[in-house]
C-alpha positions in Angstrom: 48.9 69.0 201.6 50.5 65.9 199.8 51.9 62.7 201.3 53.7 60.9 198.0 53.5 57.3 198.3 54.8 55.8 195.1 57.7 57.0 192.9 56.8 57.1 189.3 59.3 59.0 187.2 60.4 62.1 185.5 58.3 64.1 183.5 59.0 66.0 180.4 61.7 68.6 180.2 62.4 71.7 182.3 65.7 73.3 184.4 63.8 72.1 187.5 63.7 68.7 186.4 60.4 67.9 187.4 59.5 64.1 188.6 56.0 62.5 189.0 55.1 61.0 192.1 51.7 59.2 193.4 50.3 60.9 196.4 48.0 61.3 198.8 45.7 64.7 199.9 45.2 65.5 203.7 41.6 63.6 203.0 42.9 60.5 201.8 42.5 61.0 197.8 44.9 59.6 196.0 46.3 62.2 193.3 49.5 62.3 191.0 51.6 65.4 191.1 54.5 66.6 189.2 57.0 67.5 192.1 59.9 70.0 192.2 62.6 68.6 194.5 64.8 70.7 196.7 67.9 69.8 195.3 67.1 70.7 191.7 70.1 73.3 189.6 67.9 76.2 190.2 67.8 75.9 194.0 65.4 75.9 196.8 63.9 79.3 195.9 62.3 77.7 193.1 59.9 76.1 195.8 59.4 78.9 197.8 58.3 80.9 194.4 56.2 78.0 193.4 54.7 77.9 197.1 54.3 81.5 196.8 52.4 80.9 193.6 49.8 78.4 194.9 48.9 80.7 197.8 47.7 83.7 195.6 46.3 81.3 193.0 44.1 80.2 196.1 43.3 83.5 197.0 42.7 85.0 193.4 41.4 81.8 192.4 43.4 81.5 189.4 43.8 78.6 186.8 46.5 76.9 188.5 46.5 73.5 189.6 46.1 72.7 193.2 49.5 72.6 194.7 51.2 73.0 197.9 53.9 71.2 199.8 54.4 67.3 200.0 56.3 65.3 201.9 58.5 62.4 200.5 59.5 59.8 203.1 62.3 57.6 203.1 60.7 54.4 201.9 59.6 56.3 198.9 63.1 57.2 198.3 64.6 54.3 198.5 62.2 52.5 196.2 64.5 54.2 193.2 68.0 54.0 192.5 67.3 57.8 190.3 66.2 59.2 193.6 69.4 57.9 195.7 71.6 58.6 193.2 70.6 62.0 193.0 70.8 62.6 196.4 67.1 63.0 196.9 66.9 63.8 200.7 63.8 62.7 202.7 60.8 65.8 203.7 59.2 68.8 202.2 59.6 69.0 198.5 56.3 71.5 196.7 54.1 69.2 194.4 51.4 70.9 192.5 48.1 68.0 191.0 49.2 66.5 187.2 47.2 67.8 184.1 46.3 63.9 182.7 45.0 64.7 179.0 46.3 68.5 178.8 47.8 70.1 175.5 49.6 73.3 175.2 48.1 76.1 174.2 48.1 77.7 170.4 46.3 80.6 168.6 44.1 77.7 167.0 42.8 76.2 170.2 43.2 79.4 172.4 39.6 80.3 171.2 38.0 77.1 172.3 38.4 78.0 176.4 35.8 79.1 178.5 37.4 80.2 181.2 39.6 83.1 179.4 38.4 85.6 181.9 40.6 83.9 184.6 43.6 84.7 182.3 43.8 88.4 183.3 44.2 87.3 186.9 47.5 85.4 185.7 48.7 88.2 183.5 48.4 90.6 186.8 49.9 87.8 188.8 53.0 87.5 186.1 53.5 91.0 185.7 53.3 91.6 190.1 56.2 89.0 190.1 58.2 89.8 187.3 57.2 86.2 185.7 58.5 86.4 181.9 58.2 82.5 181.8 54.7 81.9 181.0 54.9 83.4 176.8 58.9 82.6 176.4 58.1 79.1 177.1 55.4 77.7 174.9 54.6 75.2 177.4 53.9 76.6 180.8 50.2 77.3 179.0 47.6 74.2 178.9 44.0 74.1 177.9 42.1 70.6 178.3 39.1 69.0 177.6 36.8 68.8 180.9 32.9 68.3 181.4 31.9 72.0 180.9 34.5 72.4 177.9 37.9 73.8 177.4 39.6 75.0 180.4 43.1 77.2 180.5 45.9 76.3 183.0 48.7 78.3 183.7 51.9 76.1 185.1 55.2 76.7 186.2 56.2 79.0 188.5 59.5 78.3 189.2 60.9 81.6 187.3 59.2 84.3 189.1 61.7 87.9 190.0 62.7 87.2 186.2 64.7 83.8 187.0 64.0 82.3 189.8 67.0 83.0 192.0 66.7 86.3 193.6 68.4 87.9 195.9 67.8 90.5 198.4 69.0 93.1 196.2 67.1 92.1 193.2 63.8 92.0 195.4 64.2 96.1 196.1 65.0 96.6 192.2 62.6 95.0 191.2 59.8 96.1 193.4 59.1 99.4 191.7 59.1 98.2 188.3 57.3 96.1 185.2 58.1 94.9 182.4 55.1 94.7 179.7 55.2 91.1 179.0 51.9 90.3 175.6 53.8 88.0 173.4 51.8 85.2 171.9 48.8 84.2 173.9 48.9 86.9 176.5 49.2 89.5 172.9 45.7 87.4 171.5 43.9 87.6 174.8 44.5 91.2 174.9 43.4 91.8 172.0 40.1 90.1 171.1 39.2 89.2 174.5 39.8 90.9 178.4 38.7 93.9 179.2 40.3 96.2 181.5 37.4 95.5 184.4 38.8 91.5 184.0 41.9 93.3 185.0 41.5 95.6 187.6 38.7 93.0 189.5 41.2 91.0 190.1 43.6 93.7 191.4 40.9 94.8 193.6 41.1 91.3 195.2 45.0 91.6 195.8 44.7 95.2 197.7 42.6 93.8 199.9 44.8 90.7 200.8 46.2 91.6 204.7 49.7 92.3 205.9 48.8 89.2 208.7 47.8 86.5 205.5 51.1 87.6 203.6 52.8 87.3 206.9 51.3 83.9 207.5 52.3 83.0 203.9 56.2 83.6 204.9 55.5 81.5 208.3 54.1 78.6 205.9 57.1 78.5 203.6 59.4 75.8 205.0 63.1 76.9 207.2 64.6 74.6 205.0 64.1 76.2 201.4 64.7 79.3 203.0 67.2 79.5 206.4 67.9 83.1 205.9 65.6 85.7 208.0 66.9 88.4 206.1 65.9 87.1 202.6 62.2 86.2 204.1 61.7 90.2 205.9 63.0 91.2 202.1 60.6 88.6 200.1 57.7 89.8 202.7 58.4 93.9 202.2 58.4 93.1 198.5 54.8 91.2 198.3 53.4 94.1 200.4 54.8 96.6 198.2 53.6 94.6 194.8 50.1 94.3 196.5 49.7 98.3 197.3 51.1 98.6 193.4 48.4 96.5 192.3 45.8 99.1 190.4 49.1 100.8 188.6 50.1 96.8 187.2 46.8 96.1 186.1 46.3 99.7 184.4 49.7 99.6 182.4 48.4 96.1 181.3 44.6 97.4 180.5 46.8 99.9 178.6 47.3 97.0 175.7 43.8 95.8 175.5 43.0 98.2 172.1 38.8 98.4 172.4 38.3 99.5 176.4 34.9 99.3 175.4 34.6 96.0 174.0 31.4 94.4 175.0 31.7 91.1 174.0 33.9 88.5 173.5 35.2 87.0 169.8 34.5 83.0 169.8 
């Protein structure tokens, strides 16, 4: 999806330590993407999970932004002594587009979006993957100024199956539980503005994703981030559990929202 061209730097804070990079798309634009590199603490499951991400944001058409895999040649490499020193190695890295202008989101700004609809797709989406990331770090929510007004984005993947690096065991305890997650923004949008159809629409969507796509979705992700067959059949028989589960997610998180009936929303 992403050819990075020039080097730029890193960006902000994070366990991934996330760098910057200038890039191109598959149709020649020229983006910049904040890039999670293979050999980050956390591992190479960090870029499967973010990968993993990007796919059902596509499908559920959630407020993440565009990301996918990008490759980082050698020449770009070389270009920076961080890169070489850090043992940066040349190929598939996952990349996701850069938020120029984007602040985090508070409960005196919250109000402002107009796309706060598209938050109960991320709630079901955190609570399917066992994602406690997005409250207990104040930052992986944005909202930013665009032509038609406020927008949401949800960022940062990386600690999905509670903390990134599963295992196969964790995968099959996990896969039949949830953990309610409505601290801070995900507690005000429950509150004053989703309602449970928000929810369950977008659980409807995942039900009706097929076993071949999620199959397809395990082909995509790279041999390199993940070598071992045994880990991908588990990671697979886990999203195809989580999808069949999906009505039972989105009801115990409907369960919060205190006025089922609410008709409109507070602005």
């Amino acid at each position: 999806m992403f050819r990075a061209v020039e080097y730029i730097g890193p960006v902000g804070l994070g366990a991934t330590s996330p760098q910057l990079f200038r890039a191109q798309t598959t149709n020649g634009e020229t983006k910049v993407c904040v890039v999670k590199l293979s050999i980050n603490r956390l591992g190479s499951k960090v870029l499967v999970n973010e990968l993993l991400a990007a796919r059902f944001g596509d499908w559920l058409k959630l407020c993440f932004p565009p990301g996918g895999i990008i490759h980082i040649p050698p020449e770009v490499i070389n270009t920076s002594k961080r890169l070489v020193a850090s043992g940066t190695l040349p190929g598939r890295h996952f990349a996701c587009e850069y938020l120029k202008g984007a602040g985090y989101v508070t409960k005196y700004n919250l109000h402002r979006a107009i796309n706060k609809e598209q938050m109960a797709g991320v709630m079901l989406f955190d609570h399917l993957f066992h994602n406690p990331d997005r409250t207990e770090n104040r930052r992986n929510l944005l909202v930013r100024k665009e032509r038609d007004g406020y927008k949401l984005y949800a960022i940062d993947n990386s600690h999905l199956f509670r903390r990134g690096k599963w295992t196969i065991d964790m995968l099959a305890k996990l896969a039949d539980n949830i953990t309610i997650n409505h601290r801070r923004a995900y507690g005000v949008l429950l509150k004053y503005y989703l309602k449970p159809i928000d929810l369950f629409a977008y659980a409807h969507t995942i039900k009706n994703i097929p076993d071949v796509d999620l199959s397809h979705l395990l082909e995509s992700i790279p041999e390199e981030w993940l070598p071992d067959m045994a880990e991908r059949q588990a990671l697979l028989e886990f999203l195809i559990a989580r999808r069949d589960k999906a009505d039972w997610v989105a009801g115990q998180v409907a369960g919060l929202i205190p006025d089922i009936n609410r008709s409109a929303k507070i602005d």
